[in-house]
HTML snippet that shows the backbone in 3Dmol.js (N, CA, C, O; Angstrom):
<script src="https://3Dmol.org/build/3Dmol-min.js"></script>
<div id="view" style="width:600px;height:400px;position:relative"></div>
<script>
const pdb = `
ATOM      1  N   UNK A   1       0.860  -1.665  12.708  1.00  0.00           N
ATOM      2  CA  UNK A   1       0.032  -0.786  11.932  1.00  0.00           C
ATOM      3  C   UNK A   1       0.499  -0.903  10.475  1.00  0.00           C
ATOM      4  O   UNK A   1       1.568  -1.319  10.028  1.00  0.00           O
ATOM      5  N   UNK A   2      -0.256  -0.571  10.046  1.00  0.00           N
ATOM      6  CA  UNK A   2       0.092  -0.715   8.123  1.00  0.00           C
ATOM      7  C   UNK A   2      -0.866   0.226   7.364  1.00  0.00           C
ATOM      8  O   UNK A   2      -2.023   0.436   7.727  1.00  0.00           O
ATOM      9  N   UNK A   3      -0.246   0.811   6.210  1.00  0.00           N
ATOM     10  CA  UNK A   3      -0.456   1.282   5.145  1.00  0.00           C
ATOM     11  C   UNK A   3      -0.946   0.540   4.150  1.00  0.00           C
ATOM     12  O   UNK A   3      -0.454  -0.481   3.672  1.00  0.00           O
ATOM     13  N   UNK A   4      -2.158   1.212   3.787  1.00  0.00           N
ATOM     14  CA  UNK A   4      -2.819  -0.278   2.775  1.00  0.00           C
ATOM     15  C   UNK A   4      -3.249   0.482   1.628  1.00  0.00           C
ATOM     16  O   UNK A   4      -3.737   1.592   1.842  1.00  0.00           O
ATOM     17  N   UNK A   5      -3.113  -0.075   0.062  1.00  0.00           N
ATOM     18  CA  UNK A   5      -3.602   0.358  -0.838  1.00  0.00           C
ATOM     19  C   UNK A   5      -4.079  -1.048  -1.616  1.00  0.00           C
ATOM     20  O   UNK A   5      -3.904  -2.221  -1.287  1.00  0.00           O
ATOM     21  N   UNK A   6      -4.794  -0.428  -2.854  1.00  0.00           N
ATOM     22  CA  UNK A   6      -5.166  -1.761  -4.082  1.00  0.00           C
ATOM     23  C   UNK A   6      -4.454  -1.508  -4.899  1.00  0.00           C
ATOM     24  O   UNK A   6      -4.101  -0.378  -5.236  1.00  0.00           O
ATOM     25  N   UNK A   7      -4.033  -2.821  -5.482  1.00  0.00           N
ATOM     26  CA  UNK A   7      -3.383  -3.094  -7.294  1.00  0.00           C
ATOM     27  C   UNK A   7      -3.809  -3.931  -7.665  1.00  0.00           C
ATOM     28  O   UNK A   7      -4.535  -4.741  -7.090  1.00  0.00           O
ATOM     29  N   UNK A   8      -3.301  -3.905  -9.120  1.00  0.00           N
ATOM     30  CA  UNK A   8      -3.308  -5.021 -10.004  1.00  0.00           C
ATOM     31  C   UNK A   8      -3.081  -6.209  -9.587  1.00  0.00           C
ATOM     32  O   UNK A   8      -2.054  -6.021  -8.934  1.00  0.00           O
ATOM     33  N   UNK A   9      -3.355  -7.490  -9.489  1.00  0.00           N
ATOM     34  CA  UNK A   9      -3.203  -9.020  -8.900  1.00  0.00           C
ATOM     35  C   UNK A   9      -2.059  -8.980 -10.174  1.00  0.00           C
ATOM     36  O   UNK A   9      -2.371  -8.640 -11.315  1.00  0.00           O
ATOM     37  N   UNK A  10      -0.652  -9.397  -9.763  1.00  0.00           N
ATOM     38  CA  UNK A  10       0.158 -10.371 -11.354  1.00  0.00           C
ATOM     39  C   UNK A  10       0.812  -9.326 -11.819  1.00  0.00           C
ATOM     40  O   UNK A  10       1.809  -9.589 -12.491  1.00  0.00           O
ATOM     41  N   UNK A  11       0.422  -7.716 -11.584  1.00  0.00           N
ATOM     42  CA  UNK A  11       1.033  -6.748 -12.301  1.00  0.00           C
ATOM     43  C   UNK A  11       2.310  -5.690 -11.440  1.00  0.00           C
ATOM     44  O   UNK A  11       2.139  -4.785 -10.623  1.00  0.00           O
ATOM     45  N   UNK A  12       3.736  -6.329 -12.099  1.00  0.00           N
ATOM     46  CA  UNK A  12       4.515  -5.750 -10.998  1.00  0.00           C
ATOM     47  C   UNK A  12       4.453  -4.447 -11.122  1.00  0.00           C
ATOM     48  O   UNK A  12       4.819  -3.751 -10.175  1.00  0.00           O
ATOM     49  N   UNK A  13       4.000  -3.888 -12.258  1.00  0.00           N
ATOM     50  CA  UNK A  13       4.404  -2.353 -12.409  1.00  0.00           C
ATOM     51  C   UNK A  13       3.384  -1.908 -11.765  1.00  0.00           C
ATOM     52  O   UNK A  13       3.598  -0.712 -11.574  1.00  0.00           O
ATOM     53  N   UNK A  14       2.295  -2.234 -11.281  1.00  0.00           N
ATOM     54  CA  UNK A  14       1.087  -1.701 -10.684  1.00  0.00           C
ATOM     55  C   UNK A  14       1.528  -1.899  -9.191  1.00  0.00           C
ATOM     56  O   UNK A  14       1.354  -0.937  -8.443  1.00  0.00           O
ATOM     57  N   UNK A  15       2.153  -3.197  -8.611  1.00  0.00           N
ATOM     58  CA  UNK A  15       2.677  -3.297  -7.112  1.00  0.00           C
ATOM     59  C   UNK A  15       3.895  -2.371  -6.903  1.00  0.00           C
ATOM     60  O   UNK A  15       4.120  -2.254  -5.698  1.00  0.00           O
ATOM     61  N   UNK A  16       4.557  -1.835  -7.497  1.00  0.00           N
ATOM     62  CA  UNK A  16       5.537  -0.929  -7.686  1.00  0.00           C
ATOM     63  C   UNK A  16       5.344   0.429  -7.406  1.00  0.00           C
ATOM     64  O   UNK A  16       6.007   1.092  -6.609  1.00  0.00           O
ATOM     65  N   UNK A  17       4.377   0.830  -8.117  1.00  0.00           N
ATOM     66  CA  UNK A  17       3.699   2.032  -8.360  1.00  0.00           C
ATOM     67  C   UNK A  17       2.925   2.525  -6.749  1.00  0.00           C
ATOM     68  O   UNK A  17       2.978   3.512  -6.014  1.00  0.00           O
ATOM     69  N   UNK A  18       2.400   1.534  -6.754  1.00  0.00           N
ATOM     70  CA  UNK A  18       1.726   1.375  -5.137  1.00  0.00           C
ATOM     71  C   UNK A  18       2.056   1.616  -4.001  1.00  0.00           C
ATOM     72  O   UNK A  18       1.519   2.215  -3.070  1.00  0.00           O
ATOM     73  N   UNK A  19       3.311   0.924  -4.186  1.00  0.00           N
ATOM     74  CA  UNK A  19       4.159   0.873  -2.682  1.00  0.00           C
ATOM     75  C   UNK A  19       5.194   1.790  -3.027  1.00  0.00           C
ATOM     76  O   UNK A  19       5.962   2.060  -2.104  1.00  0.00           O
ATOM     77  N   UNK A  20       5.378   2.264  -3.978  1.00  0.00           N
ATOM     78  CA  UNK A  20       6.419   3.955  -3.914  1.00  0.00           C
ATOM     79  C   UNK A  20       5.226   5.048  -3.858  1.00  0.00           C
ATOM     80  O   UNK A  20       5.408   6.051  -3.169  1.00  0.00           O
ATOM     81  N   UNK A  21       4.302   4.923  -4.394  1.00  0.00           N
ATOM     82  CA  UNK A  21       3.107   6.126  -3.337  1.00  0.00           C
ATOM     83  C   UNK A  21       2.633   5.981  -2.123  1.00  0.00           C
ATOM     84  O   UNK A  21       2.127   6.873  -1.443  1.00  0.00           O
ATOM     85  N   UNK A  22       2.803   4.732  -1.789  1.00  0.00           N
ATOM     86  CA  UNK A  22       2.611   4.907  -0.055  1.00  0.00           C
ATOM     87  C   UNK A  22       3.899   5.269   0.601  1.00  0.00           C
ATOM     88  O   UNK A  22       3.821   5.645   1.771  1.00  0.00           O
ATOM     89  N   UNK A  23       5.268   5.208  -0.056  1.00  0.00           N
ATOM     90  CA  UNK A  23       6.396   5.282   0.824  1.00  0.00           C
ATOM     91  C   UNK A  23       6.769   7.095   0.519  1.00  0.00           C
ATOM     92  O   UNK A  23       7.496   7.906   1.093  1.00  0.00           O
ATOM     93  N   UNK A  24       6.093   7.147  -0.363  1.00  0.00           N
ATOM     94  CA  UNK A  24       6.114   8.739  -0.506  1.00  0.00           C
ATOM     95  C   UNK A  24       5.111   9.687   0.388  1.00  0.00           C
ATOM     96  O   UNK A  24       5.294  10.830   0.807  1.00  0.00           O
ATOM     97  N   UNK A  25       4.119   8.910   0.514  1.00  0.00           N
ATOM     98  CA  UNK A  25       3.189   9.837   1.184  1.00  0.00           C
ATOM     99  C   UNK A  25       3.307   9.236   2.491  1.00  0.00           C
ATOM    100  O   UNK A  25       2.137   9.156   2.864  1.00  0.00           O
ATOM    101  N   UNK A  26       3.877   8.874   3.195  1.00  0.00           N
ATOM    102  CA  UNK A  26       4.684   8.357   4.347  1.00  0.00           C
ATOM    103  C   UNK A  26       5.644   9.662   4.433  1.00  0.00           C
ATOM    104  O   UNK A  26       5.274  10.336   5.394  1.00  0.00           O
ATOM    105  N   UNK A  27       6.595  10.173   3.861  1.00  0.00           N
ATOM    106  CA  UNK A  27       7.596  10.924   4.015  1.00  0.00           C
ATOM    107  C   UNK A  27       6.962  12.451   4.918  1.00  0.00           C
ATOM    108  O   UNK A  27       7.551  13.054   5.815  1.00  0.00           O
ATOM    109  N   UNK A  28       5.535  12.786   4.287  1.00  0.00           N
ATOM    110  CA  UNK A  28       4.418  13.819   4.641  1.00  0.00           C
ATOM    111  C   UNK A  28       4.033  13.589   5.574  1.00  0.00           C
ATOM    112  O   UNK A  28       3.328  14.539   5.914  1.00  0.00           O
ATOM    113  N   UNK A  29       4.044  12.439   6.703  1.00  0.00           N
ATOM    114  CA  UNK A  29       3.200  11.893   7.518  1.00  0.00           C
ATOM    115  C   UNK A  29       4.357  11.744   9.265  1.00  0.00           C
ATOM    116  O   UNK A  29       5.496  12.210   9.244  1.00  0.00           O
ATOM    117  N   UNK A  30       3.939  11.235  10.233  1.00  0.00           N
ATOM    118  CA  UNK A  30       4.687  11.664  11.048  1.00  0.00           C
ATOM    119  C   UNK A  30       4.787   9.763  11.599  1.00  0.00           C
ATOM    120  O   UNK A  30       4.911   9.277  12.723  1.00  0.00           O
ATOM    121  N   UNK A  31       4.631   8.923   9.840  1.00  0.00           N
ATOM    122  CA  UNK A  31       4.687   7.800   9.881  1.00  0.00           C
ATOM    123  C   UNK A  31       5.862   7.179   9.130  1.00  0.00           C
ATOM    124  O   UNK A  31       6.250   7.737   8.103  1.00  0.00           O
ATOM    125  N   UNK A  32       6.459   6.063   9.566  1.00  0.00           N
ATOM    126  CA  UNK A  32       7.677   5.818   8.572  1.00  0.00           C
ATOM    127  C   UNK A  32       7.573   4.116   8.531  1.00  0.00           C
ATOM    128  O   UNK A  32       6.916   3.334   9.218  1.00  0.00           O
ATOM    129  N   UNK A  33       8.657   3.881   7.253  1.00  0.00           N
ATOM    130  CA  UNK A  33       8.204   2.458   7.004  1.00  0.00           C
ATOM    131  C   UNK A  33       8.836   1.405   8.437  1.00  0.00           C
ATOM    132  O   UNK A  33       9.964   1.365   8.929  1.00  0.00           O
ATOM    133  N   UNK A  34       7.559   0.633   8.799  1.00  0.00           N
ATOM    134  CA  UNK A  34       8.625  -0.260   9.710  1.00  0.00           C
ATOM    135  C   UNK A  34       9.334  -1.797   9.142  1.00  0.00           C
ATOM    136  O   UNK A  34       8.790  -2.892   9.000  1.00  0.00           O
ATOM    137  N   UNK A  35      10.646  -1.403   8.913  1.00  0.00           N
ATOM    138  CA  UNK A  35      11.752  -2.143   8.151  1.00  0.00           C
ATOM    139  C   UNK A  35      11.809  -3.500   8.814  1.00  0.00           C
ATOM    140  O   UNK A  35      12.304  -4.423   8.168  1.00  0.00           O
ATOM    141  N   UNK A  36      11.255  -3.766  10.299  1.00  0.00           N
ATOM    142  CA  UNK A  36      11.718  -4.997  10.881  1.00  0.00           C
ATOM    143  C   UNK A  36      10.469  -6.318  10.839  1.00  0.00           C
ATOM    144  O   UNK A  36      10.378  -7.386  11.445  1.00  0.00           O
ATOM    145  N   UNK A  37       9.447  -5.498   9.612  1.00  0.00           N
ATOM    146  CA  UNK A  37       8.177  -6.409   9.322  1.00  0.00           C
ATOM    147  C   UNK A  37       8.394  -6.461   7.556  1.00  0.00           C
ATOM    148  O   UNK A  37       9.121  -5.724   6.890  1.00  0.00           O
ATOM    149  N   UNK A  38       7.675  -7.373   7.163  1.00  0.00           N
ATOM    150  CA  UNK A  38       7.831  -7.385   5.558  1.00  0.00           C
ATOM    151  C   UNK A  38       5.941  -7.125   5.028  1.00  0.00           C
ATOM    152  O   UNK A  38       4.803  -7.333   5.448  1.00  0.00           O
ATOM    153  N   UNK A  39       6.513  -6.668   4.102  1.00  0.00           N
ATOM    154  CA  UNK A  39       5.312  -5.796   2.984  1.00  0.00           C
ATOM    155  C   UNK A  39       4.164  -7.142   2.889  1.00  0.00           C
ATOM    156  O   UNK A  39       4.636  -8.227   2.552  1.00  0.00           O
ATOM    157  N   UNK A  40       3.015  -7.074   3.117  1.00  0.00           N
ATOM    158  CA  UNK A  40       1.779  -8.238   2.919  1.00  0.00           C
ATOM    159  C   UNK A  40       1.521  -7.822   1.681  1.00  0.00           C
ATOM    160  O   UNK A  40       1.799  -6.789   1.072  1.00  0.00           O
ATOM    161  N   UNK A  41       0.880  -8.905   1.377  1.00  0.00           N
ATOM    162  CA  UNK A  41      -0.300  -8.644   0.289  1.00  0.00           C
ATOM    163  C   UNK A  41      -1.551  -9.570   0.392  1.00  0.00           C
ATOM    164  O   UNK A  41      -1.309 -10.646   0.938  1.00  0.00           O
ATOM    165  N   UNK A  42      -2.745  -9.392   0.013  1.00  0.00           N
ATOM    166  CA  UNK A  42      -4.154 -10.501  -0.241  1.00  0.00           C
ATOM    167  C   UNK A  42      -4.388 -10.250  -1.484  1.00  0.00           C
ATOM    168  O   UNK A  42      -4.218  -9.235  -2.160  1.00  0.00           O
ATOM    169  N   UNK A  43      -4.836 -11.384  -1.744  1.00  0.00           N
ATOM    170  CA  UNK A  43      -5.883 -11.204  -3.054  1.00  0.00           C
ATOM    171  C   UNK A  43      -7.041 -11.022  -2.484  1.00  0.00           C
ATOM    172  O   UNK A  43      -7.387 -11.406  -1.367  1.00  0.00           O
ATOM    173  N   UNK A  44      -7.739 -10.335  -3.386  1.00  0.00           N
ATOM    174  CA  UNK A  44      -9.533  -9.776  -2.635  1.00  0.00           C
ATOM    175  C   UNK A  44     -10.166 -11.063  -3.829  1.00  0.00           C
ATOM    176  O   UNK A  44      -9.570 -11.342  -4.869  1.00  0.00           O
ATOM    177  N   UNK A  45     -11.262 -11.609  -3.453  1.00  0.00           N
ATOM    178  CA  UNK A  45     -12.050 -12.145  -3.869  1.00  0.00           C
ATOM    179  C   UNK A  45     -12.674 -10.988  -4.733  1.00  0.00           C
ATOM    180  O   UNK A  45     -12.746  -9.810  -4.383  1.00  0.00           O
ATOM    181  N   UNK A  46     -13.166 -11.587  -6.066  1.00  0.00           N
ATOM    182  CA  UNK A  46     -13.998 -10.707  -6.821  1.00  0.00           C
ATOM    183  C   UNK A  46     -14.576 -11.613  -7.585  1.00  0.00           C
ATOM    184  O   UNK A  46     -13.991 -12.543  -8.141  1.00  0.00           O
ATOM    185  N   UNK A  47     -16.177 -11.276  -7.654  1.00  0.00           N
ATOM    186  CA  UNK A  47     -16.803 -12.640  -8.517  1.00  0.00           C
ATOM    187  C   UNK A  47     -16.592 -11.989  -9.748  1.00  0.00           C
ATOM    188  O   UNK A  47     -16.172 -10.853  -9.967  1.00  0.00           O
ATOM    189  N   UNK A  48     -16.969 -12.937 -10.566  1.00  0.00           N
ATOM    190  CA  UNK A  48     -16.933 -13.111 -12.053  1.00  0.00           C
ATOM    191  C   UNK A  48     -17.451 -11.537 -12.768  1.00  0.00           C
ATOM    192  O   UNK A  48     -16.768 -10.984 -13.630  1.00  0.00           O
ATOM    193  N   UNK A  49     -18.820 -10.929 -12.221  1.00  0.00           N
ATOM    194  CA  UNK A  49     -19.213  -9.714 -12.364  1.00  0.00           C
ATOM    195  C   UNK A  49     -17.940  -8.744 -12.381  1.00  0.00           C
ATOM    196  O   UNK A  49     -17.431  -8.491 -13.473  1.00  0.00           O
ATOM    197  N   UNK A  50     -17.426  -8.211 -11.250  1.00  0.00           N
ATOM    198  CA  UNK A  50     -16.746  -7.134 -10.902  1.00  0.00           C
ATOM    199  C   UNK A  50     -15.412  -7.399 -11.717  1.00  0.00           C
ATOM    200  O   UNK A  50     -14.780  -6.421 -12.118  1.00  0.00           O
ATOM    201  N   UNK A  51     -14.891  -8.866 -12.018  1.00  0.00           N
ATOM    202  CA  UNK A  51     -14.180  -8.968 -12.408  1.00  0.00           C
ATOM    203  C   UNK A  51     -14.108  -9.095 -13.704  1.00  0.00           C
ATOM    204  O   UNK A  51     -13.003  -9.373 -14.170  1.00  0.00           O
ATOM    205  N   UNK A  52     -15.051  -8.956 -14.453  1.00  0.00           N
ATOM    206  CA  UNK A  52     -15.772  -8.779 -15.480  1.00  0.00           C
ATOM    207  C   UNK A  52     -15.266  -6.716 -15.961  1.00  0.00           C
ATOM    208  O   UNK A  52     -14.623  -6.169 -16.857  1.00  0.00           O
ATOM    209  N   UNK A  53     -15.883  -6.354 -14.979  1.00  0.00           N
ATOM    210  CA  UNK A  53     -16.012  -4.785 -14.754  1.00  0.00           C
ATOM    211  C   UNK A  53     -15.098  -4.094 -14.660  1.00  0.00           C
ATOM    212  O   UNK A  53     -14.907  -2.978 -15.144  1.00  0.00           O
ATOM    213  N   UNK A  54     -14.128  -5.059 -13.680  1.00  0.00           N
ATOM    214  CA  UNK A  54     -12.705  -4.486 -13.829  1.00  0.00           C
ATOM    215  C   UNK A  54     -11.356  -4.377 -14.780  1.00  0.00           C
ATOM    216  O   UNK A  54     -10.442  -3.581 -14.995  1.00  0.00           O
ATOM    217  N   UNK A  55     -11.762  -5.546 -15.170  1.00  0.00           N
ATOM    218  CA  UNK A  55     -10.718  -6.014 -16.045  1.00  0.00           C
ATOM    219  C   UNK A  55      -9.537  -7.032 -15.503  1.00  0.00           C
ATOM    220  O   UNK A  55      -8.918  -7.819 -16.221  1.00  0.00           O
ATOM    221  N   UNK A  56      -9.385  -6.879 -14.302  1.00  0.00           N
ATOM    222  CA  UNK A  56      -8.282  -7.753 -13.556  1.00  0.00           C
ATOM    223  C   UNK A  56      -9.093  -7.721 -12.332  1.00  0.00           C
ATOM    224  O   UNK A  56     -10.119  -7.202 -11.891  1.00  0.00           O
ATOM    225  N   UNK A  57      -7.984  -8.661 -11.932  1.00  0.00           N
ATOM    226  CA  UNK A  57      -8.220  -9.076  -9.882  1.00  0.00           C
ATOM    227  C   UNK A  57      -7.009  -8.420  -9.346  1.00  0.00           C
ATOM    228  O   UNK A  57      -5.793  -8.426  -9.538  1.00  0.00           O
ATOM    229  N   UNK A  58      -8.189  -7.657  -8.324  1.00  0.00           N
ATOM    230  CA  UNK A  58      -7.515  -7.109  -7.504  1.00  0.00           C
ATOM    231  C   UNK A  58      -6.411  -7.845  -6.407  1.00  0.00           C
ATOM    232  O   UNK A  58      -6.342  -9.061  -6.231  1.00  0.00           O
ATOM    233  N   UNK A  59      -5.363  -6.567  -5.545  1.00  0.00           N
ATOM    234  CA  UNK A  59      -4.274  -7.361  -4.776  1.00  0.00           C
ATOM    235  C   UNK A  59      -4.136  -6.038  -3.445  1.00  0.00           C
ATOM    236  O   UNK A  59      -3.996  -4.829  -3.625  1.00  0.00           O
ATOM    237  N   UNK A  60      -4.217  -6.655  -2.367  1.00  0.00           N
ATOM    238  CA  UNK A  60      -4.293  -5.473  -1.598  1.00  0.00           C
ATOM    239  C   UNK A  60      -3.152  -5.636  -0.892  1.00  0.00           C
ATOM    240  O   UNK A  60      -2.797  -6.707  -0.399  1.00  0.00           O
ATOM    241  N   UNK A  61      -2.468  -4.441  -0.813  1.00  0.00           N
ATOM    242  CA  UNK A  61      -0.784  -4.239  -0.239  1.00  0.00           C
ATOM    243  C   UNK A  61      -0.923  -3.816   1.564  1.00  0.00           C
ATOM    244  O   UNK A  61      -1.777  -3.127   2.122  1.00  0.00           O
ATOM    245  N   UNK A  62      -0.120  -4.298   1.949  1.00  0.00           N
ATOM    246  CA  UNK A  62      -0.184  -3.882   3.093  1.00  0.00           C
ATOM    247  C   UNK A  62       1.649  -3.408   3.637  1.00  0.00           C
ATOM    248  O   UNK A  62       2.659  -4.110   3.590  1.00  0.00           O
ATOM    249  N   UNK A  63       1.527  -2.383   3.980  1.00  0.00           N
ATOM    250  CA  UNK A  63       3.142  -1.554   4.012  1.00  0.00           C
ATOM    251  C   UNK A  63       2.576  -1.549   5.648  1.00  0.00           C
ATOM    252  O   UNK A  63       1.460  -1.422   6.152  1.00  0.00           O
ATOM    253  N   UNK A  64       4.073  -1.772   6.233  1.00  0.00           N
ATOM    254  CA  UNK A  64       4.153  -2.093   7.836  1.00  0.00           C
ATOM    255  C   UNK A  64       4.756  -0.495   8.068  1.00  0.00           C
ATOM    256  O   UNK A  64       5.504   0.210   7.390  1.00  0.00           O
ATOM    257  N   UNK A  65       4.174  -0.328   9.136  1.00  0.00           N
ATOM    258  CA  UNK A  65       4.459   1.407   9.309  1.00  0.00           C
ATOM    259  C   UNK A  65       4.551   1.646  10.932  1.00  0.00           C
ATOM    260  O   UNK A  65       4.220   0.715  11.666  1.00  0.00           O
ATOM    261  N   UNK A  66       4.872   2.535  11.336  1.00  0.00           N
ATOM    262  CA  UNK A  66       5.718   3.018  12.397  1.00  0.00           C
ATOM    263  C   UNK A  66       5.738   4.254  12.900  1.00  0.00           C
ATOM    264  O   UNK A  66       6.031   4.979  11.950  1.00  0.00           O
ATOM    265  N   UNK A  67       5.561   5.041  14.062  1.00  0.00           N
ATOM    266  CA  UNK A  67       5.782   6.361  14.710  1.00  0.00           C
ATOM    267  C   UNK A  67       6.972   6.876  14.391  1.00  0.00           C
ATOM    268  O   UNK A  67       7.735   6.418  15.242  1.00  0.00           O
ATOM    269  N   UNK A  68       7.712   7.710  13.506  1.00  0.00           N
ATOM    270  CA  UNK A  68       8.941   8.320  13.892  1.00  0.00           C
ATOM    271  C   UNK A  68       8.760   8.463  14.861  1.00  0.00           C
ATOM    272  O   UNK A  68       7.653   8.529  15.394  1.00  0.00           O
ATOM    273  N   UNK A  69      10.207   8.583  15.550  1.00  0.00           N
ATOM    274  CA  UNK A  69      10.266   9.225  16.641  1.00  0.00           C
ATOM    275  C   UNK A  69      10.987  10.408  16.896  1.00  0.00           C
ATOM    276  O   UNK A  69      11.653  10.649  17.902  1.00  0.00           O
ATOM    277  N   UNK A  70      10.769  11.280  15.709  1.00  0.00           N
ATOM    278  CA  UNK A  70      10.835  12.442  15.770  1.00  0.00           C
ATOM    279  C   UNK A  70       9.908  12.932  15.000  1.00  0.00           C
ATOM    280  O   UNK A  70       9.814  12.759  13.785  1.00  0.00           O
ATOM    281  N   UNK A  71       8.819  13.893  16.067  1.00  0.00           N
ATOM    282  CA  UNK A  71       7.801  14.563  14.898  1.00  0.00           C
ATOM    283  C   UNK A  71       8.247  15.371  13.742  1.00  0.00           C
ATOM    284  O   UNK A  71       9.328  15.933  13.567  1.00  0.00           O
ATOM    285  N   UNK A  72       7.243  15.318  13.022  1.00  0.00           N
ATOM    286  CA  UNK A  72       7.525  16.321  11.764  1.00  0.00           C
ATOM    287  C   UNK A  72       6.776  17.158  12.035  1.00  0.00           C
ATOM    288  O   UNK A  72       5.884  16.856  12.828  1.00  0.00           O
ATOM    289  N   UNK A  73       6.837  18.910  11.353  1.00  0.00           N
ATOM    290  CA  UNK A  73       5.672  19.731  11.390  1.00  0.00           C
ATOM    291  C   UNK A  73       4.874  19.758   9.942  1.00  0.00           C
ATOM    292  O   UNK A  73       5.189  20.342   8.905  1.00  0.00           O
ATOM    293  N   UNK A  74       3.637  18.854  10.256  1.00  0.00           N
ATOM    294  CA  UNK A  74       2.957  19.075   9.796  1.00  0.00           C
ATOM    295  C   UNK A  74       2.131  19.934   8.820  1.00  0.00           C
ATOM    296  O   UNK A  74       1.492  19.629   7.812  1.00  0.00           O
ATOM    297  N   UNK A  75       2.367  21.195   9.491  1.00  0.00           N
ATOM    298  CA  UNK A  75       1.237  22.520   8.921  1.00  0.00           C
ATOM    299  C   UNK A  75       1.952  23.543   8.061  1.00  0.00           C
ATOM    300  O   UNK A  75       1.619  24.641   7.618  1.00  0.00           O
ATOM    301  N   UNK A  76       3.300  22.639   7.957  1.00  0.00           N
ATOM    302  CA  UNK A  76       4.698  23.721   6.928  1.00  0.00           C
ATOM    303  C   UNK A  76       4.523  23.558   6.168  1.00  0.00           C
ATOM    304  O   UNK A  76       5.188  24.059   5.260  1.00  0.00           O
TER     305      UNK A  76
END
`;
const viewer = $3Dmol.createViewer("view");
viewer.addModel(pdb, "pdb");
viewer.setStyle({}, {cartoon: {color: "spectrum"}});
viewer.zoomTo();
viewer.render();
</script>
């Protein structure tokens, strides 16, 4: 299972940023990082338009994730 967000393609401070808000909002979750897989990434295709629109090419992160196995409470 994995945690997936978008960044910047090329921009470490944007892949940085990314993957410490997913490992944070992981901490809230009754999900934790799984350490014995390594972090993916893709580039997304974007034609010339969007990429036009955007300003950069996008990079999609993929954080490997895991059941604690101890629940958290949730509703605290």
């Amino acid at each position: 299972m994995y945690a997936s967000a978008v960044c910047i393609d090329g921009d470490d401070d944007s892949i940085m940023k990314v993957e410490s808000k997913i490992l944070n909002w992981l901490k809230k979750t009754n999900f934790m990082l799984d350490e014995e897989r390594d972090i993916m990434g893709n580039m997304t295709y974007n034609d010339d338009e969007i990429k036009k629109g955007l300003g950069y090419e996008q990079l999609q992160r993929y954080v490997p994730i895991k059941l604690k196995e101890e629940k958290i409470d949730l509703e605290a």
